[in-house]
Every structure is written in C-alpha cells, then in structure tokens.
N, C-alpha and C positions, 0 to 999 in steps of 0.2 A: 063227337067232333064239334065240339062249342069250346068258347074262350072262358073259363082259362084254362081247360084241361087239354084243349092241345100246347099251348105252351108250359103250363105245369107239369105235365106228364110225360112230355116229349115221345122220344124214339121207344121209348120202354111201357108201351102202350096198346092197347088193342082199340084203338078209337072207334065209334056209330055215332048214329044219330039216332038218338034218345027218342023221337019219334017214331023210328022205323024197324018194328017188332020183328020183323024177316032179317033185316041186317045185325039183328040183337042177335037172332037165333043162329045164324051164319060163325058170329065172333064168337060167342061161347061155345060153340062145334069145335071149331078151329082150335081154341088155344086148350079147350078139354083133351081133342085127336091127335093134337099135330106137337109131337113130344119138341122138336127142332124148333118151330116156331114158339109154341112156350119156353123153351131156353133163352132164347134169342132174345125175347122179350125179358125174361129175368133178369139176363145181364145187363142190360140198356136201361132196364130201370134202376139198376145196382150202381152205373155209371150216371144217371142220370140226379138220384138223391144226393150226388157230393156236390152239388152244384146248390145246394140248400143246406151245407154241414155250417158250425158256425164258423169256425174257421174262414171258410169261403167266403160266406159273407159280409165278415168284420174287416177281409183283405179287401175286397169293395169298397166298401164304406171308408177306409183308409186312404184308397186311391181317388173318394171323392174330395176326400176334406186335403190331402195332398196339393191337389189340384185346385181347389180355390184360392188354398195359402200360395200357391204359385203364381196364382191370378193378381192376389192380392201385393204379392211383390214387384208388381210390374208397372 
C-alpha cells in the first residue's frame, strides 16, 4: 500500500504494507485459499494492464498534443 503501486496496480491487486509481516501473511493466505478472490483479482489486473497497452497510451499523448494545438489556435 505505497505510491506507486497503489496506482499502478490498481483494483487487480492484493495491496500490504511492506512493513507489516502479519498482514503479508494474511494476503498471501488469502489469494493462495480463496479461489474467487484470486479470480477476481486476475481479471482486474487483465483490465487493468490495457490501461498501459501502447495503443492507449499514444491515444493520450494524441489528446495532449490535440489540445495544445487547440490552445494554440485560440
């Protein structure tokens, strides 16, 4: 649960605190035991990496420089 891997990692995540060896042990229990929540978690990270495809990102970058040229014609 530190920056940036709560926003890099989002929803598809098992986030702790790196610190807290009890709460390590907790989340590695959990997504080893709990077949649902490891799914859950598979899919959220599956939605979450198209958010890093390049694709995605070059439409970004497109919509920035768009948007200056916009600026610039004003």
């Amino acid at each position: 649960r530190r920056s940036p891997m709560q926003e890099v990692a989002g929803p598809g995540s098992c986030l702790v605190d790196p610190d807290n060896v009890e709460e390590i042990r907790k989340a590695v229990l959990q997504v080893s035991r709990d077949a649902s929540y490891r799914d859950a978690l598979v899919d959220a990270g599956f939605r979450n990496v198209q958010k890093y495809s390049p694709e995605f990102i070059a439409g970004r970058y497109a919509a920035v420089y768009e948007e200056i040229v916009l600026k610039k014609m004003v």
